[in-house]
N, C-alpha and C positions, 0 to 999 in steps of 0.2 A: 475418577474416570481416567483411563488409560487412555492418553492422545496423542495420533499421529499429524506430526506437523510437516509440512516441505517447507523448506526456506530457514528452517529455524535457526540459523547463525548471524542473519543481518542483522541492521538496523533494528528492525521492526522484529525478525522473529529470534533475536536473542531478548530482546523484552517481552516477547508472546512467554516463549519457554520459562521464565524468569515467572512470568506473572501466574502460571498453572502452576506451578510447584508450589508457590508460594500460598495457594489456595487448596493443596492438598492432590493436586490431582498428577498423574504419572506422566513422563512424557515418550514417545519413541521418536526422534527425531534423522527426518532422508539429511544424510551426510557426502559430499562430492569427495572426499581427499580426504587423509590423515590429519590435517591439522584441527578442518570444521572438528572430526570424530572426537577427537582431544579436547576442543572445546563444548563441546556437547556433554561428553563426560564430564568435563571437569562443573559445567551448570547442575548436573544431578540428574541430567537424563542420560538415556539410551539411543547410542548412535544406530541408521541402519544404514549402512555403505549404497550407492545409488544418484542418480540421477534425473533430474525430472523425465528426460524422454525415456528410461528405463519404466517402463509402464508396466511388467511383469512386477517388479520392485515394489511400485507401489501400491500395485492390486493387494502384495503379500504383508507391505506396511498397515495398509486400511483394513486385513484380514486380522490383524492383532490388535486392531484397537475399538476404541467405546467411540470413540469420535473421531473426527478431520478437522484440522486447517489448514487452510493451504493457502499460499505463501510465496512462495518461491517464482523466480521470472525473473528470464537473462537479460540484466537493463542494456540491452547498446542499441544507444541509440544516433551509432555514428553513420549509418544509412538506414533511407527508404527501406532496402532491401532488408538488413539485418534485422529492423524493427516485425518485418514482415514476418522472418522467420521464427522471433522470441516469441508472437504472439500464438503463431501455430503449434512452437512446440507448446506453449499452457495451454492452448485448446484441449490439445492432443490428452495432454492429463488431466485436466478435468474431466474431461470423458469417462479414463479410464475409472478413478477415483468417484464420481458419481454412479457409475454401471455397479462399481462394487459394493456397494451401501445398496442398492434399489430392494426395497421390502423388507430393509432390518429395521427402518424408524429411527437410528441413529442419527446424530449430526453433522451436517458437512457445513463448515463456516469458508467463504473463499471469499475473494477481497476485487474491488474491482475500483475505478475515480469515480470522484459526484461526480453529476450531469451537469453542461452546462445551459443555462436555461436564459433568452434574452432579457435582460432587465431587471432582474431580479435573482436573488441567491435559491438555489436548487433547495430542495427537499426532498425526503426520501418517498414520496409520493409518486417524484420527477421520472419519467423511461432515463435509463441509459443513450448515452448516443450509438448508434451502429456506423456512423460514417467516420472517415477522418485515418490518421495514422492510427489509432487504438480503437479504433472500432469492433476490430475482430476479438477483442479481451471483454469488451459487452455484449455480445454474441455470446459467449461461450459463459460470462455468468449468468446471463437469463436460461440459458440452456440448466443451468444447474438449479437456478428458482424452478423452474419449471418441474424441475424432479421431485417437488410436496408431493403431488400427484401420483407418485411411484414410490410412496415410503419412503421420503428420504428429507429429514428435517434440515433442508439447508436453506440456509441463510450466506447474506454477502453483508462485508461492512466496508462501505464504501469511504476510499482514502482523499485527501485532497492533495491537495498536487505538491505538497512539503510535508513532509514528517521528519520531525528534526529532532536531536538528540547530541548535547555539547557540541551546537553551532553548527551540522552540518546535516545533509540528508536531503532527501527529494528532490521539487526543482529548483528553490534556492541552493544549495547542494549544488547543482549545474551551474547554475550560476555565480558563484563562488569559484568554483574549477576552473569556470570560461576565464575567470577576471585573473586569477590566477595567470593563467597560460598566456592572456591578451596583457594583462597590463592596462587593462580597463574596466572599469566594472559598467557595464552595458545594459541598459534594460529594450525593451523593444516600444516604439511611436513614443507616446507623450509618457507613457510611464502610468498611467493613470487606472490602468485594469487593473482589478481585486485578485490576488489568489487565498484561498485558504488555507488554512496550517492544523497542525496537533501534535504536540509532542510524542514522541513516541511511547513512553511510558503509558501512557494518557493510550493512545490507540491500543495497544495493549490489553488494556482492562476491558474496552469496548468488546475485544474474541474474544476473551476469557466469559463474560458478561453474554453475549449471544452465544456460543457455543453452548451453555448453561441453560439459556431460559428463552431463546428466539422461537419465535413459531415456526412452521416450515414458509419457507415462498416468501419469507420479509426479508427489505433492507434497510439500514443502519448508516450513519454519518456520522465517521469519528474525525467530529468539527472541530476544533480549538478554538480558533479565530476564523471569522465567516468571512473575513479578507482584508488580508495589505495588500495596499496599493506598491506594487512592483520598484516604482522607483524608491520608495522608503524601504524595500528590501536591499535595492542596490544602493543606497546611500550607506547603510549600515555597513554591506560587504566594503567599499570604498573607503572608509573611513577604516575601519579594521585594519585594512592592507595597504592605508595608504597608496589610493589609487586613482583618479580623473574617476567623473560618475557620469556617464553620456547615454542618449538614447543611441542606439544602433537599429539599422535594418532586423528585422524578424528572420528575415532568410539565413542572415548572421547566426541563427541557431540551427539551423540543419532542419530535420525532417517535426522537430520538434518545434518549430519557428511558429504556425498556424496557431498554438494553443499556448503558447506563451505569450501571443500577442492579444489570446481572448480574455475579457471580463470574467471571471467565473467564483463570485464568490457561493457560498454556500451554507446553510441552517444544519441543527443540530437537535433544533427544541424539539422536535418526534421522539428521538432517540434519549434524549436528556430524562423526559419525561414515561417516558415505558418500560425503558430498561435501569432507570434512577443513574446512568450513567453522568459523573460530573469531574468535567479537564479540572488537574490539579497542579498541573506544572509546567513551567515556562511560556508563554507566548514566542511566536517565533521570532518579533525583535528584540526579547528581550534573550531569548538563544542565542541569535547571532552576533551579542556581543561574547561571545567564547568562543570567539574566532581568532584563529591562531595568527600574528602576522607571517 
């Protein structure tokens, strides 16, 4: 299958790309700059010059390909505001990128966070939340479930709020950066909320895996661990960097403060069990000790 990816140089989509070649399948991969293109080539795919809000771009990327994943999303999340605007430009392309698929039956795989659900870990049975700082990125992937209806075999594989990859990534990732910069490694209140994790290699295999065999209008939890407890994230950052491990105020993290202070851990056995998907590598504390001091 010839697949067009957005995002394919990060974290998560230089393991995507890595993982389809690896399995036989071609990739065309949206490239920002000369250097992603370089790397893109140098993986064994094909760079296509472009930017997410370039929407002619992608319409012409999804025109040359057997499939979609999409990927890509401006993480800043140093305001309200900026956040506001990352979210609308991936609306904006999912739209486009869904319109262009309607009636071919091909697959569009796009990625979105579990749900958080009170008192118990999420499942992919769970809605999406629509309110909060990210709400408008669950919005716009149920707009793309929605499109089985119109031909169009998509599927979401929903991330947890770390995806790590030699010690770094997601939101420990931020949290690591903050302690960094502070000179504290901070968690928010008692420390006591779950997040979930998955390596990223491990996430990887989950789009490879649904882009391949998902039905249309289903989602997918590429779970690792169904949740550390926050402060055993920041003791490990702490201990790495040699640094004081204290709760801080929530607000101490900016626009993101609200959802780093929730519970949210989350399940996998749906997905474990339908698509034979199974994490092979590292847990996220045992990642974070490849943490650089």
């Amino acid at each position: 299958m010839r697949v067009f990816v957005t995002g394919g140089t990060g974290l998560i989509g230089s393991a995507v790309v890595a993982e389809l070649l690896d399995h036989g399948h071609t990739v065309l991969a949206l490239t920002r700059s000369d250097t992603s293109a370089q790397a893109v080539e140098a993986a064994g795919a094909e760079p296509l010059r472009g930017a997410l809000a370039d929407l002619d771009t992608l319409r012409a990327g999804t025109a040359q390909a057997d499939g979609v994943i999409h990927l890509a999303f401006n993480h800043d999340f140093s305001s309200a505001d900026a956040l506001t605007k990352s979210v609308a430009e991936e609306s904006a392309a999912l739209e486009a990128l869904g319109e262009a698929l309607v009636g071919s039956g091909r697959p569009l795989v796009t990625c979105s966070g579990t749900p958080y659900v009170p008192g118990r870990a999420s499942t992919e049975a769970d809605p999406l939340m629509t309110e909060g700082p990210l709400g408008g990125r669950a919005t716009a992937v149920t707009s793309i479930l929605d499109l089985a209806s119109r031909g169009v075999r998509s599927s979401a594989v929903r991330l947890p709020r770390t995806v790590h990859h030699h010690g770094s990534g997601g939101f420990a990732g931020l949290l690591t950066d903050i302690a960094r910069r502070t000179g504290l490694s901070g968690y928010p209140g008692d420390g006591t909320q779950r997040w979930p994790a998955v390596h990223a290699l491990d996430a990887a295999a989950l789009f490879r895996l649904a882009l391949e065999h998902a039905e249309a209008g289903t989602a997918w939890h590429a779970v690792g661990d169904e949740g550390d407890q926050v402060r055993d994230i920041a003791a490990v950052i702490g201990r790495r960097l040699g640094l004081p491990v204290e709760s801080v105020p929530a607000e101490s993290f900016g626009p993101l403060g609200q959802i780093f202070a929730s519970d949210q851990p989350s399940s996998s056995a749906y997905t474990r069990q339908t698509l034979g998907w199974e994490p092979k590598h590292l847990s996220l504390l045992e990642d974070l000790e490849n943490i650089q001091p």
